[in-house]
C-alpha positions as a Markdown table, in Angstrom:
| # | Residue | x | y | z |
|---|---|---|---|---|
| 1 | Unk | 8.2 | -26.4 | 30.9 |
| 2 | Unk | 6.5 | -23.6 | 29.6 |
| 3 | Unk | 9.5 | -22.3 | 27.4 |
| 4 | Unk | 9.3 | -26.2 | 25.8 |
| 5 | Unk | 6.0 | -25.3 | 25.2 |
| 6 | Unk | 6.3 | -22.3 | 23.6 |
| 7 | Unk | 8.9 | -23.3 | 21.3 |
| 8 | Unk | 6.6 | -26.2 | 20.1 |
| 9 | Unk | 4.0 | -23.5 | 19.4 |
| 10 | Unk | 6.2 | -21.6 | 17.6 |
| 11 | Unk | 7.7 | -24.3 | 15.3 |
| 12 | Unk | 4.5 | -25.3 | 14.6 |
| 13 | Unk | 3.6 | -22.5 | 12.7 |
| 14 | Unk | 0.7 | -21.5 | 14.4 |
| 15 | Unk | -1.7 | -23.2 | 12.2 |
| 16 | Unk | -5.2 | -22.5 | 13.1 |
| 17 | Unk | -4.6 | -18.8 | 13.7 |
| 18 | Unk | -5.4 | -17.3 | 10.5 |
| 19 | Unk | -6.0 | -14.0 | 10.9 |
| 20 | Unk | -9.6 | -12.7 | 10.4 |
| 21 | Unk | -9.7 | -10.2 | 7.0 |
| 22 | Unk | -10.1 | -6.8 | 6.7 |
| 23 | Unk | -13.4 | -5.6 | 5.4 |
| 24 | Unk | -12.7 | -3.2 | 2.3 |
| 25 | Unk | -14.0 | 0.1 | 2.4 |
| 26 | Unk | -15.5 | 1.4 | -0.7 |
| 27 | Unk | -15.3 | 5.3 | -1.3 |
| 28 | Unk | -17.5 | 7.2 | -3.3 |
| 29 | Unk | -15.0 | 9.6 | -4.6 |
| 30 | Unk | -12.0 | 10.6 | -4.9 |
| 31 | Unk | -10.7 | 11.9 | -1.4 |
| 32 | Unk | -9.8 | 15.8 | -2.0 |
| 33 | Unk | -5.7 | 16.4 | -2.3 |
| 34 | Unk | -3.7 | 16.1 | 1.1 |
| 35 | Unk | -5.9 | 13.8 | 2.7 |
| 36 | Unk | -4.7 | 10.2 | 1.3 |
| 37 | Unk | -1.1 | 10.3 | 3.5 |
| 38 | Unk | 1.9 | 9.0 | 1.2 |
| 39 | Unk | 1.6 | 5.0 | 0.5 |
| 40 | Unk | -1.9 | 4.8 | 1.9 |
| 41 | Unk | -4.8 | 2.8 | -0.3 |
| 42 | Unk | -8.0 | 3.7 | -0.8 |
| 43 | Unk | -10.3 | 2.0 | -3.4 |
| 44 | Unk | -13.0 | 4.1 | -4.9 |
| 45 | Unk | -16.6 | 2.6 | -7.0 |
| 46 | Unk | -17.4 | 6.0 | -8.7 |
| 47 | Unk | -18.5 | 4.3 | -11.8 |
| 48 | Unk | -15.6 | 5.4 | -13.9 |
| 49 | Unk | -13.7 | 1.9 | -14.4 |
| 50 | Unk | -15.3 | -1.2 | -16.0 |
| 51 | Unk | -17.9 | -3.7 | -14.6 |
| 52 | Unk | -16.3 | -5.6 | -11.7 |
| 53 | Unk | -13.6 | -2.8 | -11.2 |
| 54 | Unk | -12.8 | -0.1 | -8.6 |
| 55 | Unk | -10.3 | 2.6 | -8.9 |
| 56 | Unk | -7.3 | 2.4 | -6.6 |
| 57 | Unk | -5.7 | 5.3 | -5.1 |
| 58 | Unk | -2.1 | 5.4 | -3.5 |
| 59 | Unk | -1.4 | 8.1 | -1.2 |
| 60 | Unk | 1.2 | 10.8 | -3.2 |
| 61 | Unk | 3.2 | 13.8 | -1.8 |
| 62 | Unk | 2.4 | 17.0 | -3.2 |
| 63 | Unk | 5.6 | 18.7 | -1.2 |
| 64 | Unk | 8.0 | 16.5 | -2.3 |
| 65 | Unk | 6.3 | 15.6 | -5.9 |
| 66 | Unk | 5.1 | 12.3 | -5.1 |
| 67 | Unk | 1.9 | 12.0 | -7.0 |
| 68 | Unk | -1.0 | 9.5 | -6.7 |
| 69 | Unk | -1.2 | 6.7 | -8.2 |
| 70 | Unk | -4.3 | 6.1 | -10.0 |
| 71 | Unk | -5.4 | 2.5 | -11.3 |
| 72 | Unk | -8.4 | 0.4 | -12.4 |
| 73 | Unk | -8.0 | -3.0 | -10.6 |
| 74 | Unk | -10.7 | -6.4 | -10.0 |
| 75 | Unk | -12.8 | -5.6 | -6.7 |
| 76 | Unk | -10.8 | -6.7 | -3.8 |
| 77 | Unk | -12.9 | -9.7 | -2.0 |
């Protein structure tokens, strides 16, 4: 009975559990080299991108020459 259950639960796409968002974190600089890991995301309001903006960083790799990616984007909600 319980595996019937289950299923049901499963196929139904488990509407109702949405799950709850992240809160954004908001830097206030750039975080110094080595400490963003590779792929990582941090968003930074140091004034330096246009009203309504943040800059975006992407975690590089200096050792294998990997750099950050640096980027201007709408405030994430």
């Amino acid at each position: 009975m319980l595996a019937l259950w289950c299923g049901a639960f499963l196929m139904s796409g488990c509407s109702g559990f949405a799950p709850a968002p992240i809160p954004v974190t908001y830097l206030s600089q750039d975080p110094p080299p080595g400490r963003l890991p590779l792929g990582e995301t941090a968003y930074v309001d140091d004034g330096r991108c246009p009203p309504g903006q943040v800059k975006r960083l992407i975690g590089g790799d200096a050792k294998h020459n990997v750099p950050r990616k640096v980027e201007c984007v709408a405030r994430p909600q």
